[in-house]
N, C-alpha and C positions, 0 to 999 in steps of 0.2 A: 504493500500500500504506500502512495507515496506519502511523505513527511508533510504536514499541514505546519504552515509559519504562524505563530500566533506572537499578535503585537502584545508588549510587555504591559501597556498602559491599557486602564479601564475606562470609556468615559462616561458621561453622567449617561448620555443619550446618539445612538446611532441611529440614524436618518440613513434609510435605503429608497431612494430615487431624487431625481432635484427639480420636480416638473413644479405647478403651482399647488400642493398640498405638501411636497417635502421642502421647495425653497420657501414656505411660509413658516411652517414648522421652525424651518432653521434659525430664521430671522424671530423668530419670538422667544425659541429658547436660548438662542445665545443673549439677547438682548435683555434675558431676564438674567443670566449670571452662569449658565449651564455651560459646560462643556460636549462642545457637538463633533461627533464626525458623518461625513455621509458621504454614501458610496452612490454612487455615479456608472452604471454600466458603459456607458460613451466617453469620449475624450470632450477635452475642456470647448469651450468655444471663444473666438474672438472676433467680435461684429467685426474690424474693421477690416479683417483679412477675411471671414468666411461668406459674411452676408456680400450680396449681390445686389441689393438696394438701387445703383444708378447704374449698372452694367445693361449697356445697349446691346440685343440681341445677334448685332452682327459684329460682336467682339468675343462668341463662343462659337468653336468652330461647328457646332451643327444648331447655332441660332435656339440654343436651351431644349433642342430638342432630343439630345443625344445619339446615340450609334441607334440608328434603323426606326430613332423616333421613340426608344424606349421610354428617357426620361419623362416622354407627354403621359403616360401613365401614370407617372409619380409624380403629379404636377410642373412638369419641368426642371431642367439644370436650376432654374432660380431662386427655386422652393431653400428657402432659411434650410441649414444641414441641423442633422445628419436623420429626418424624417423618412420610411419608406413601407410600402405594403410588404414588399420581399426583402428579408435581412439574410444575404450568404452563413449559411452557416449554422442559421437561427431558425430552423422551421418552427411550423405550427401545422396540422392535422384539420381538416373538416371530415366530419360522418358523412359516410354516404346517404344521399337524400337533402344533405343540407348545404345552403350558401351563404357562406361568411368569410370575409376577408377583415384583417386587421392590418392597422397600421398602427408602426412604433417608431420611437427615437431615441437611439443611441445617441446624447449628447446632452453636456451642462443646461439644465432648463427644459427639458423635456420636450413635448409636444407644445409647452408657450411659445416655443419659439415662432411656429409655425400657424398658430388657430387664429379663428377668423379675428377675435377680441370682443364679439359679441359677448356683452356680461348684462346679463338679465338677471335678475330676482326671482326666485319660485316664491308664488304665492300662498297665504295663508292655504287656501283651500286643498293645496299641492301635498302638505303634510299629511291631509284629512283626506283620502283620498276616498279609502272603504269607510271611514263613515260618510261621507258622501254620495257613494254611488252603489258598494257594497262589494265591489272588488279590491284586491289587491291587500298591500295592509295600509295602515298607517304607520307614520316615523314617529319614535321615544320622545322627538321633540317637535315643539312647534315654530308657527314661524315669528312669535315675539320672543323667541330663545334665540333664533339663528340673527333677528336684524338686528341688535347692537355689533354684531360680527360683519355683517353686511356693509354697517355704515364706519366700521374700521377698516375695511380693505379699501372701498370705494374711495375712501378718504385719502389712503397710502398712495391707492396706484393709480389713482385719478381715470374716471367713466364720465361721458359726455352724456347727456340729454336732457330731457326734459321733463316735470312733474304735470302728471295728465291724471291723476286719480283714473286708472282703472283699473278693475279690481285684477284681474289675469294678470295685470304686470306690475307689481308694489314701483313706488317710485323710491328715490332712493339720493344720493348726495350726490349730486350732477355738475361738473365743467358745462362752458356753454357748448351747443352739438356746431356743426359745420350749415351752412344755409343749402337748402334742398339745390341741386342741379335741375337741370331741362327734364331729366329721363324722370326723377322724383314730382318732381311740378304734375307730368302730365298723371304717373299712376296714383297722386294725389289727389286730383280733383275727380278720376275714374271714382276710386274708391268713397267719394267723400255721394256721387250721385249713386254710389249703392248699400252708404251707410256701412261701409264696411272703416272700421277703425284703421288709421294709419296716422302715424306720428314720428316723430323723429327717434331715430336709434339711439340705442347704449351700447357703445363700446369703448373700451380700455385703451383708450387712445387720447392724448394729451392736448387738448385746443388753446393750453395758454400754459406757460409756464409754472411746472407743479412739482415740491420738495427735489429741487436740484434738477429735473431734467426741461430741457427747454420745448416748445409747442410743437406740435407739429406742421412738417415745412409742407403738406398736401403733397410729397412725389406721385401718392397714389398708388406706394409698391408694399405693401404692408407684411402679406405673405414674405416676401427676401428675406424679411429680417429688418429691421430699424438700428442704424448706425447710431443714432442721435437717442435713442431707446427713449422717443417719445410716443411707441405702443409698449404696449405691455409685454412683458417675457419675464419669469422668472431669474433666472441668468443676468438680467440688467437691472430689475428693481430688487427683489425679495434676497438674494443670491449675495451682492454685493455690500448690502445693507449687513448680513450675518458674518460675513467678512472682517466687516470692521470693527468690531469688535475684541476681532483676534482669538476667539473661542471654537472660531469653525476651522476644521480639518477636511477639506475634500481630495477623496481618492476616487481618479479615474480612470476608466478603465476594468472597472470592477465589477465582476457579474454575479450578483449571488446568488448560489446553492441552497442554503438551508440556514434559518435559525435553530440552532442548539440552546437545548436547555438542560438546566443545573438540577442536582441533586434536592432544591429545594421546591423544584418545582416551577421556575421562572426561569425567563429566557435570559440567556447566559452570553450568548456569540453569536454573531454571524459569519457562516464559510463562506466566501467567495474567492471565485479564480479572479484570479491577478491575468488579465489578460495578454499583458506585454511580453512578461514569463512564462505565462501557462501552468504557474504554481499556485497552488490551494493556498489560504493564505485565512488566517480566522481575527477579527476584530469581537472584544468585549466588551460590553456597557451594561451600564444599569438596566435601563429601560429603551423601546426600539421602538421605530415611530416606523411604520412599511407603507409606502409614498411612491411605490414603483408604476403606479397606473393599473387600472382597477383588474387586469386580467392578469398581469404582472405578478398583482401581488397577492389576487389567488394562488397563481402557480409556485409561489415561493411557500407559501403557508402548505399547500397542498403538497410539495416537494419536503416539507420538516417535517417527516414520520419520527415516530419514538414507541417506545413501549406504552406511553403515559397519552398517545393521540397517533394510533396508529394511522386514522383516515386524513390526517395533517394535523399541521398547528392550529390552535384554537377552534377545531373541528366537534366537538363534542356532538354540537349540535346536525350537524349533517350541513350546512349548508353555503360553506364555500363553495364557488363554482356553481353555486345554482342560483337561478333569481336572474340571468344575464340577460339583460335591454339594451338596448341601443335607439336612437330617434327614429320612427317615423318618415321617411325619407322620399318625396318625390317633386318632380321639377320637372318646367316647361319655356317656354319663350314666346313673344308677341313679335309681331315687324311694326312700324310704330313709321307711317310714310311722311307723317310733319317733321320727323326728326331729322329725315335728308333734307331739307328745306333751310336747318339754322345753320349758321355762319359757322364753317370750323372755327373750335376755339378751345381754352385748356379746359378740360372738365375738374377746373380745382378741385380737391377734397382728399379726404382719408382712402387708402385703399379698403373699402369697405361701402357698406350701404349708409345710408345718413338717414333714412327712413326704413319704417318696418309696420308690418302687422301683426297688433299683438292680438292673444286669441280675443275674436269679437261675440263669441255666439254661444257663451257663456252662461248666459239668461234664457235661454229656451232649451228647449227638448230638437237633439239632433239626432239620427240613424246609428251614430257612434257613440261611446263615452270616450271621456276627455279633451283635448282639444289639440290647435295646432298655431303655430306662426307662421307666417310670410316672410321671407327675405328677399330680394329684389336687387335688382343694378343694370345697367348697360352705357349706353353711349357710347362717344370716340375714345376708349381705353387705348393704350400702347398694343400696338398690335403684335400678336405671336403667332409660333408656328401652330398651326391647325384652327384659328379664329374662323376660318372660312369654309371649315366643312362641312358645316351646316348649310352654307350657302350652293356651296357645289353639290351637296346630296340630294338639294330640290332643282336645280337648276342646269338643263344638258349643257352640252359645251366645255368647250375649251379654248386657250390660243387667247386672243384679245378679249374675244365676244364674253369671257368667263372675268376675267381682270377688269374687266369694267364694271360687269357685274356686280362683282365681290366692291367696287370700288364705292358704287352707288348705294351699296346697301351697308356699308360701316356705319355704325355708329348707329343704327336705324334700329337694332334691335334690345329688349331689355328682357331679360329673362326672370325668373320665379321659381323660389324654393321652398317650400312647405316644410316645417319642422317638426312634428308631433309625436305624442306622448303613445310608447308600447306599454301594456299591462303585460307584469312578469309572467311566462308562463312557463310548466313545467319540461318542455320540450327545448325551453331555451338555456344553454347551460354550456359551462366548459369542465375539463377534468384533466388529467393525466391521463395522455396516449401511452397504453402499455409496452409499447414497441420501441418510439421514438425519442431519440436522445440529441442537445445540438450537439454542437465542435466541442464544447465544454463540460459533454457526456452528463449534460442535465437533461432531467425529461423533459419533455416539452407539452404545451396542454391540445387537447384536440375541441372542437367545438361542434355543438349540438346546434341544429335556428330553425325555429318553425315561427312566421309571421300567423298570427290568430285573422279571422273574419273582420273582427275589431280595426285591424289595423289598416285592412285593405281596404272598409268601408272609409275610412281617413283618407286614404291615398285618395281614391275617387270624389272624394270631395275638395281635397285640393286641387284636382285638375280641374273641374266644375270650376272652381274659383277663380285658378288662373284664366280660363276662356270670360268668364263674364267680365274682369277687370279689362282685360286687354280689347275688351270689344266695345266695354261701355266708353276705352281712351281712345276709340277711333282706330285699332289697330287690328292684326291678322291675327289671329291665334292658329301654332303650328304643331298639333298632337301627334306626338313620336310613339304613344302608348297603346296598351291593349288589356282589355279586360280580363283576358287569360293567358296565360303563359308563366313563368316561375317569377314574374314581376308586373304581377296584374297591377293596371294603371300607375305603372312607373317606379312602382315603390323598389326603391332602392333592396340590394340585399344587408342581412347584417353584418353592420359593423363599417358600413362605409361612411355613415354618414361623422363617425368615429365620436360617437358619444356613448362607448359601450360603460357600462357598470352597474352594480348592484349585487355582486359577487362575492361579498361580504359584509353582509347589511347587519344594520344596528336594529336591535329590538328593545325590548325589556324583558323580555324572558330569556334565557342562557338555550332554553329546549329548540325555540326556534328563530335564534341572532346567533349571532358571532362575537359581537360588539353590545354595550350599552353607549347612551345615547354622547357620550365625551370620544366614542370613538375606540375605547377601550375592551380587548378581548374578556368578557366574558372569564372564559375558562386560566387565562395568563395575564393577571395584573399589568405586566409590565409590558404589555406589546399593544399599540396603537397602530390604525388601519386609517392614516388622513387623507385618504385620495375620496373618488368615486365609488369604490368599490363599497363603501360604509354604507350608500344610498340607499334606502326603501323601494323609492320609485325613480322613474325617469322622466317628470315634465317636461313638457314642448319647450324648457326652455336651455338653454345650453349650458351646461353644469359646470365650467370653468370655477365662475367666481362663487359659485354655492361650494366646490373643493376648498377654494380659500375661506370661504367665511365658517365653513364646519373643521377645516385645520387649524385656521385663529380660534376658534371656542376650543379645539381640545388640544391644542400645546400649551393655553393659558392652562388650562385643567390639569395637564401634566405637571406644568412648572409647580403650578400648588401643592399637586400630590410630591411632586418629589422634595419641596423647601417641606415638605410635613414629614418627610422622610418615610412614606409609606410605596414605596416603589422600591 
């Protein structure tokens, strides 16, 4: 067997991942007095050399679109690193019968690097779900627990928008938003003659200068990555912030295997390969905060077998790896002919939408339970490669007669993404593939996905939506979808729309949670679960900043417990 390195020092608390639930984590417990280390599966990152922010598309030799156009898969060469569906090395398993793809990030800051920065508030009702409708469960907490946590990240990491009292989307501590563009203007006034809610967006992106970083300059490239880290990333706010201090230790590079626990019954170590070496290598602490992203750090909890939790870490209950959601996922596009009409011009703003719909239809009886959002955008964007195959799919030709076409219709079109709420169900779920092992001879998880009726009757109502907005703004509505087939009316598969969690959800009973409501394993004192995976449910709204507002309530939680010396 080979020799496992084990570091001589203990510290109060190891952090495993640095996305936005472990670099919050970081930033609260050092900042209270702790000593932190945290392991990092990815290498470091540095905006000014990795991000791609103002790199003009014919300054990479296949225009970001990589060898045979691979990269367009993975959002292109430009996509902020080191994000992708497919990790060499690093499989993952789907059952037969099901589709699901995931995407990961090896790299300081996780998947902030790279998300949209929509930061929404799940509402009261979001908590209450089954008492509400009488599915699913409810969460240990509510949502006057979670918004003083709310209005501390909001505060930190500064969110644009606006206060509209409604009820589906709490308002919350706002910078001022960006003023709507032409494409916003027109599916404004659309929406406003069909009564459907539309207002300005939230996202975690800086309109004015906010605690040291300066506004943002509207390049419009948000995905790159942010040089000037006036969007949001863990890696540039949360990250840096726990730095300073001088109490944070980050190692990267680091992929960990398994929490080990002690003879007293709490977790003791974490093994991880050292990836540079390829040698095993064990760090100890008191208490362990697991931050690795919600399927992540199933698979680690699931991978720490013992005598004392043989189905995993803090398994008692059975229900790691099951309960697995992901959003609701389907989208379309309009051709919008006043838009060839206006003047080229820059379409200033955030890379992001500056308008949205929050759920409106809240107050009635609809064919579905729960609900959904709107996202939206188009215009004259920076053109890239494949912007026009949409155009060429509908349109014969070639040679000039196509380049003109494609010419005339830039900017002409704005597209529509529906966001909504899946009800966990039992078919949806990950585990440990019995077979499959990565490069670093750890199992790897395989995954279960059955979309319910529930979900599909959603989808179809999003498309309905999309055609009456686009029609009532004078536009073409262009339906790529179908009522049958393994993606009736569009609906995404799981996991694309990459809001997967609930994989290790909090209760109040230990029989059926993992977690109590701080985030805190149930059956192991000293092991906390801050990402997604703590989740109950999964609202239509995108769980980024509910990760940070439920990791600020339970690292505060932690620091107490441990200044009380009960960890």
């Amino acid at each position: 067997m080979a020799e496992i390195i084990r570091s001589p020092k203990t510290y109060d608390v190891c952090i495993i991942g640095s996305g936005a639930g472990g670099g919050t984590a970081a930033k609260i417990l050092t900042e209270g007095g702790l000593s932190v280390v945290m392991l990092e599966a990815g290498p470091p990152v540095n905006p000014a050399t990795d991000f791609k922010e103002h790199v003009w598309p014919y300054q990479l030799p296949h225009r970001g679109a990589g060898v045979g156009g691979k990269a367009s898969e993975n959002f292109s060469e430009f996509l902020a690193p080191n994000g992708s569906w497919d990790i060499e090395g690093e499989p993952y398993t789907v059952a037969a019968g099901s589709r699901f793809r995931w995407f990961r990030s090896r790299v300081v800051g996780g998947r902030t690097n790279h998300w949209g920065r929509i930061a929404l508030r799940f509402a009261p009702v979001d908590f209450r779900a089954r008492s509400t409708d009488g599915m699913g469960d409810d969460w240990p907490i509510t949502y006057d627990d979670l918004a003083p946590y709310y209005d501390k990240v909001e505060s930190y990491i500064g969110v644009f928008g606006t206060k509209e009292n409604v009820p589906s989307a709490p308002d919350g501590i706002f910078l001022p938003p960006p003023k709507p563009r032409c494409t916003e203007t027109i599916v404004k006034k659309a929406c406003d003659k069909l009564k459907v809610t539309c207002i300005p967006s939230r996202l975690a992106i800086i309109t004015q200068p906010h605690n040291g970083r300066p506004a943002c300059h509207y390049c419009g490239q948000c995905g790159r990555g942010c040089i000037s880290a006036s969007n949001f990333s863990s890696s540039q706010v949360m990250i840096p912030a726990a730095d300073k201090t001088g109490r944070l230790t980050l190692i990267t590079g680091a992929m960990a295997r398994e929490i080990v626990l002690g003879k007293d019954g709490k977790a003791e170590a974490v093994s991880y390969i050292d990836k540079a070496t390829r040698t095993e290598k064990r760090i100890h602490a008191r208490a362990f905060v697991v931050a690795a992203s919600a399927c992540e750090s199933a698979r680690l909890l699931l991978n720490s077998k013992s005598t004392s939790f043989p189905d995993g870490l803090a398994n008692s209950s059975g229900v790691v790896g099951r309960y697995l959601t992901d959003s609701v996922g389907s989208s379309g596009f309009g051709q919008f002919p006043q838009l060839a009409k206006v003047p080229a011009h820059n379409h200033d703003g955030v890379g992001g939408m500056h308008m949205y719909m929050p759920w409106w239809k809240f107050d009635r009886k609809n064919e579905f339970l729960r609900g959904y959002h709107i996202e939206f955008g188009g215009g004259r964007e920076l053109p890239g490669v494949g912007d026009f195959d949409g155009v060429c799919e509908y349109y014969e030709g070639y040679g000039a007669n196509l380049k003109q076409k494609c010419r005339e219709l830039y900017g002409t079109f704005i597209g529509f993404a529906g966001r909504g709420e899946m009800i966990p169900n039992p078919n949806s779920y990950c585990e440990i593939d019995p077979s499959a092992v990565d490069e670093w001879g750890i199992p790897v998880l395989r995954f279960h996905w059955q979309w319910s009726d529930n979900e599909v009757k959603m989808a179809r109502d999003m498309q309905q939506t999309f055609r009456m907005i686009v029609e009532a703004g004078g536009g073409t509505y262009y339906d790529r979808t179908s009522p049958d087939g393994p993606n009736p009316y569009g609906i995404e598969d799981g996991g694309v729309i990459i809001h997967e969690l609930g994989v290790v959800r909090m209760g109040n009973s230990p029989k059926t949670s993992a977690l109590n409501g701080y985030c805190q394993a149930h059956d192991v004192k000293n092991i906390f679960v801050n990402d997604a995976a703590s989740f109950v449910s999964n609202p239509d709204k995108n769980p980024t900043l509910t990760i940070m507002a439920v990791s600020w309530r339970a690292s505060e939680y932690l620091l107490d417990e441990a200044k009380k010396g009960n960890l």
